[in-house]
C-alpha positions in Angstrom: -3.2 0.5 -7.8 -4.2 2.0 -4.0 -3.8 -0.5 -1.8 -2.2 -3.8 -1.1 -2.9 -6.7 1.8 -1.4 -10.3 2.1 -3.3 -12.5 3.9 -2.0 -15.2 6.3 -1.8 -17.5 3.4 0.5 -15.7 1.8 -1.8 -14.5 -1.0 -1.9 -11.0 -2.3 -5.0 -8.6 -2.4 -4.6 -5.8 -5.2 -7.1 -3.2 -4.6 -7.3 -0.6 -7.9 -9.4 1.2 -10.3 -11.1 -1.4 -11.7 -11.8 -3.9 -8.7 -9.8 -6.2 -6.4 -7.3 -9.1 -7.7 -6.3 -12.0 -6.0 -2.7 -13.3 -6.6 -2.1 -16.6 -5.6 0.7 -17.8 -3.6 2.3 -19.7 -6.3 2.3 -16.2 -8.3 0.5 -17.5 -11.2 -3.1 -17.4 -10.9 -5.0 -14.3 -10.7 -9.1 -13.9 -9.4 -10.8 -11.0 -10.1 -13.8 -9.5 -7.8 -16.1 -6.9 -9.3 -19.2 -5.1 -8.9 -22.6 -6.1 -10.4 -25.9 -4.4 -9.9 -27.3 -7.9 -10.1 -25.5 -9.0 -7.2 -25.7 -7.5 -3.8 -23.1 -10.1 -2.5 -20.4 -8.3 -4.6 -18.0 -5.0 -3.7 -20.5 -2.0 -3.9 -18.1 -0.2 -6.3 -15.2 -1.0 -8.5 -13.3 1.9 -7.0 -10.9 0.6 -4.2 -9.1 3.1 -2.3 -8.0 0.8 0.9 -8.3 -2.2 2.7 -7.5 -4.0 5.6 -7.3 -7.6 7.3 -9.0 -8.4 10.4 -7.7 -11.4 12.7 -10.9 -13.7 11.3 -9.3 -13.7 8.2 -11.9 -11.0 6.8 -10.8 -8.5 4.0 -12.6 -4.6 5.2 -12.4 -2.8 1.9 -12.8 0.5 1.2 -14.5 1.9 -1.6 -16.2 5.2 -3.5 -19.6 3.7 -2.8 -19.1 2.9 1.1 -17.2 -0.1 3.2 -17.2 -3.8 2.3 -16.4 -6.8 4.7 -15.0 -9.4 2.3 -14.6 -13.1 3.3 -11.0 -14.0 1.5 -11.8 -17.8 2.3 -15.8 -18.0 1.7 -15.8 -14.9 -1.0 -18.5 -13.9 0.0 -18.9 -10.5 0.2 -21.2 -7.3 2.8 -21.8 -4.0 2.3 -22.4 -1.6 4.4 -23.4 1.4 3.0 -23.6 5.0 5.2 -26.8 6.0 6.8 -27.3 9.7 7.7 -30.2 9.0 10.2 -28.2 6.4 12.0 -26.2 8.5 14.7 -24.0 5.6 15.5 -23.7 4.0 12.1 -21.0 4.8 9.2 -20.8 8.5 8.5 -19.4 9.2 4.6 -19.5 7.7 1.6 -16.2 7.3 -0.1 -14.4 5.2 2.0 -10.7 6.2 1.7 -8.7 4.6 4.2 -9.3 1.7 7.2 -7.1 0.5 9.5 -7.1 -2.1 12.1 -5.2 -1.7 15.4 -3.6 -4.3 17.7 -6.7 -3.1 20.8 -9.0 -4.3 17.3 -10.7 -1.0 17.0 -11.2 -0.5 13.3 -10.3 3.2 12.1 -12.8 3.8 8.7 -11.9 7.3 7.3 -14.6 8.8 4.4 -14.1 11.7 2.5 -15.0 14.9 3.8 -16.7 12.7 6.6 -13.3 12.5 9.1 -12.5 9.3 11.3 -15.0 6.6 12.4 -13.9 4.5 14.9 -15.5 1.3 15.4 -15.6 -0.9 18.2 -17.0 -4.7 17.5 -18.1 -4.9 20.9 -20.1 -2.1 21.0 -21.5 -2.5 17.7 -21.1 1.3 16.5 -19.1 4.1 15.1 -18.3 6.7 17.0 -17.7 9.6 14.4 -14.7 12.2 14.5 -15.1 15.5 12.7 -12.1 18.6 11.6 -12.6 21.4 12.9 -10.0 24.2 12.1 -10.4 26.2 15.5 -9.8 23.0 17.7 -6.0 23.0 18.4 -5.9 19.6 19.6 -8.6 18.0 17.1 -8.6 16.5 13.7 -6.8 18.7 11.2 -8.6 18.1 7.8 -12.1 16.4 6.8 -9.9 14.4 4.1 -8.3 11.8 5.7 -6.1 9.5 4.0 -4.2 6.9 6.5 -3.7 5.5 9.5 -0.8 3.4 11.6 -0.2 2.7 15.4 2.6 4.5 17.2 4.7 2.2 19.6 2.6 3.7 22.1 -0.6 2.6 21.3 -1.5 6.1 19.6 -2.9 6.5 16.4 -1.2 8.3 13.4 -3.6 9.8 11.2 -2.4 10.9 8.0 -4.3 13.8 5.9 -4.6 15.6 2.5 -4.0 18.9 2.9 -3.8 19.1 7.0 -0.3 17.1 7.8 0.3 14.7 10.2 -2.2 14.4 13.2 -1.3 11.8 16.3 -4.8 10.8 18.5 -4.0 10.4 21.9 -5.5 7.0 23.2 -6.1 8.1 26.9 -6.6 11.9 26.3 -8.6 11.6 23.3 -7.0 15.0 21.9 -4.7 14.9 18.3 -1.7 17.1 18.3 -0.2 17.5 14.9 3.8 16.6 14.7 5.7 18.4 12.7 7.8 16.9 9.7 9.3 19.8 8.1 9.8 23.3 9.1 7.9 26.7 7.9 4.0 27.0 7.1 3.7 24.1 4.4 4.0 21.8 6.8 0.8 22.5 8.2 -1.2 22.2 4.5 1.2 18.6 3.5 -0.5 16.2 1.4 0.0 12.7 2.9 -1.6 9.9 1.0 -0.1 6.6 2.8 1.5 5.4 5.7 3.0 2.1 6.7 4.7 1.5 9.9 8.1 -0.6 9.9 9.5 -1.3 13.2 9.9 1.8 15.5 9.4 4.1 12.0 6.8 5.4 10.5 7.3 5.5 6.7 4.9 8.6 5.2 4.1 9.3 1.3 3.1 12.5 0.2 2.0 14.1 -3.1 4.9 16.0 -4.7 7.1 16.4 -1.4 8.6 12.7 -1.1 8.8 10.3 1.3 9.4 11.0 5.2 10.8 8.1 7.5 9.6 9.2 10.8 11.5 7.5 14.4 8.7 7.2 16.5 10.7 7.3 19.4 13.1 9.5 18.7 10.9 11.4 16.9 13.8 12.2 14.0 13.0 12.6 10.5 14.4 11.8 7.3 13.5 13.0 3.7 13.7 11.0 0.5 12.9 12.6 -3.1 13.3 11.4 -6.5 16.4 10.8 -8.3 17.5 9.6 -5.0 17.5 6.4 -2.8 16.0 4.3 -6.0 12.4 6.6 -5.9 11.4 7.8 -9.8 8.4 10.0 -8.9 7.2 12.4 -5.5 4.0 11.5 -5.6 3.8 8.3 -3.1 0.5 6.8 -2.9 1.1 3.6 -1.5 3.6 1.9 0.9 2.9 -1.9 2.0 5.6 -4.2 4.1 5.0 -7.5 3.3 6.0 -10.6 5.5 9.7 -11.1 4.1 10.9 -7.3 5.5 10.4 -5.8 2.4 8.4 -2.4 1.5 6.6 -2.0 -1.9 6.0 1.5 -2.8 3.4 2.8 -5.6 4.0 5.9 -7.5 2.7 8.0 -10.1 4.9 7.7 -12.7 5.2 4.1 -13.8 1.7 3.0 -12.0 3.2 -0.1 -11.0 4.6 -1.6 -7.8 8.8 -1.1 -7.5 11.0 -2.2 -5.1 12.5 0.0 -2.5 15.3 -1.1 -0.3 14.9 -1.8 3.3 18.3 -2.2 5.7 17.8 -6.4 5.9 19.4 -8.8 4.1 17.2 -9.5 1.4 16.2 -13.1 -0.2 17.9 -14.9 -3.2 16.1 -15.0 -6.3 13.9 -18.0 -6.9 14.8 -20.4 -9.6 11.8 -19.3 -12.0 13.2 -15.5 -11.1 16.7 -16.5 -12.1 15.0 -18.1 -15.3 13.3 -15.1 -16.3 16.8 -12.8 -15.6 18.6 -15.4 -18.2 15.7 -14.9 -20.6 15.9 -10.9 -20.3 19.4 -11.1 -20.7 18.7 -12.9 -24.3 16.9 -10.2 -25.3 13.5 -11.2 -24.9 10.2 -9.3 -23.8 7.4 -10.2 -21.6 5.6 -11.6 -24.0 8.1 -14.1 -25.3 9.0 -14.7 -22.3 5.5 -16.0 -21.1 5.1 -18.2 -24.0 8.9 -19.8 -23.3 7.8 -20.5 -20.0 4.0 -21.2 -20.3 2.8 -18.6 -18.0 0.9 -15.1 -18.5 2.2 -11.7 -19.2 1.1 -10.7 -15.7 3.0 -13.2 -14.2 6.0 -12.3 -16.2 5.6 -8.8 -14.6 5.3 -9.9 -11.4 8.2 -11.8 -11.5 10.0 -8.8 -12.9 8.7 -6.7 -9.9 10.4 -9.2 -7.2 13.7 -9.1 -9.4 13.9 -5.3 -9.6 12.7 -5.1 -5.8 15.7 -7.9 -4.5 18.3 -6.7 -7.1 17.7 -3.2 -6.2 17.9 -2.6 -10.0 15.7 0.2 -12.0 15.3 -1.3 -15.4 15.6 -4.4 -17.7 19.4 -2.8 -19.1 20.5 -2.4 -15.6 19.8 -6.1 -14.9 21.0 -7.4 -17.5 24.2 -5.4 -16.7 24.1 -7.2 -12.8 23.4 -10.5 -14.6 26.9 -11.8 -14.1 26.5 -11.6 -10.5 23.0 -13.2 -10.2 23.5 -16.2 -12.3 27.3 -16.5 -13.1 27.6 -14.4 -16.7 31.0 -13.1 -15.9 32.7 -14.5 -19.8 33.2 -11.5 -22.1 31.4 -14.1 -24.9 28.4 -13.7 -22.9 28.3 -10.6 -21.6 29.2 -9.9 -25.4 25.7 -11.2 -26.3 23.2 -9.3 -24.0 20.4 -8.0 -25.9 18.3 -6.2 -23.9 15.1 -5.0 -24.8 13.7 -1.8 -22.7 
């Protein structure tokens, strides 16, 4: 899994290694979009890296074979490959990150290629190279994320070259420093997400960094602490209930990581699945006792776990008397839980 949007339906975009899935609002549906060399309507590779919505509803996807412009209502799908004799057009192939900013600018970042910036109303890319000499430019050709400081600035996260911060009216980059000593300089970031006045940052092996924009203060999370299995972050997403969905390396799958709000009660299927769990059951008997897929079933699981705060089936089953009223030793008595 590398990236993941929700639309203003409510709908979630899955971008991975295999294509982009569409899961419905209702959580039980899934659509899959792939590529076909017999179709030049479809994604130009099956290798998503990023993606990003645009205020028309329009899905601007990332991929190892160039940039897409995806139509989440029509499905109907452009590409738009890179053109080396085109000074103003997209510059790179592999598409690795995108990210749309509140002034609509799109920031497209290819590998090896550095930023292009992209202005509708000018119809072109104006390209944005490393160069290790240039103090106040762009740190590494491998660029990897993007967010908007409070400021209007642009956060530009790289593999290899740290944290670099364009300047909107200067047009220079300085390079803020999250740590102290020479690694620093050389950190791997692979994702950013902004959350309020923070910026949350995901690197490979080194954690995650909540960064106060304002105050500029910064915080360091590794694993075995604060519910994160793995140091490898590769992808942080805030959806539209507060909540922030982190992707690691270890269990390839979405968990749940806390945020400071309040967060929302189970549904009733949710508390459904938590009673079947509790029983014993797995995903797949699950499924067939409530007539929905395994993928749903893990879905599901991944809300739970991400409410809860839980890490595992045996530590929910263990919570169960608090989320749907198992507090009699006969019952607690009779949890078979299944890892």
């Amino acid at each position: 899994m590398r990236t993941i949007n929700e639309d203003a339906n409510g709908n979630i975009w899955v971008g991975t290694n295999n294509g982009f899935d569409l899961l419905s609002k209702n959580g039980n549906d899934f659509i899959h979009y792939k590529h076909s060399d017999a179709d030049i309507n479809t994604l130009n590779s099956n290798c998503i890296y990023s993606a990003d919505l645009d205020k028309n509803g329009e899905l601007w996807i990332g991929t190892e074979e160039g940039l897409n412009i995806f139509n989440t209502i029509t499905g109907k799908n452009q590409r738009i490959n890179s053109d080396f004799r085109n000074l103003y057009g997209l510059q790179g192939k592999s598409v690795r990150s995108i990210f749309i900013d509140k002034s609509g600018i799109y920031w497209v970042a290819t590998y090896q290629g550095g930023v292009n910036k992209y202005d509708k109303n000018l119809t072109l890319f104006n390209l944005r190279t490393s160069n290790p000499l240039d103090p106040k430019g762009l740190s590494s050709p491998f660029v990897t994320s993007f967010a908007e400081s409070p400021t209007g600035d642009i956060y530009i996260g790289t593999d290899g070259g740290g944290l670099n911060l364009f300047n909107r009216v200067t047009g220079l980059i300085d390079h803020p420093k999250l740590t102290d000593g020479p690694k620093d300089q050389k950190m791997p970031i692979l994702a950013m997400e902004k959350v309020g006045n923070e910026l949350w940052i995901g690197t490979y092996q080194q954690g995650l960094f909540v960064l106060d924009m304002l105050t500029k203060k910064v915080k360091q999370f590794l694993k075995g602490k604060n519910g994160l299995n793995s140091n490898e972050i590769f992808c942080i997403r805030k959806d539209s209930r507060g909540n922030i969905w982190i992707e690691n390396s270890i269990s390839n799958q979405v968990v749940g990581f806390l945020n400071r709000r309040n967060l929302p009660r189970l549904t009733p299927r949710e508390y459904e699945i938590v009673a079947l769990i509790c029983r014993g059951m797995k995903n797949k008997q699950i499924a067939d006792a409530l007539s929905i897929t395994i993928g749903t079933v893990k879905v599901h699981l991944m809300h739970i776990f991400e409410k809860t705060g839980v890490k595992d089936r045996f530590e929910l089953a263990l919570e169960a008397h608090k989320l749907i009223g198992m507090g009699n030793t006969e019952e607690s008595e009779s949890l078979q839980v299944t890892r």
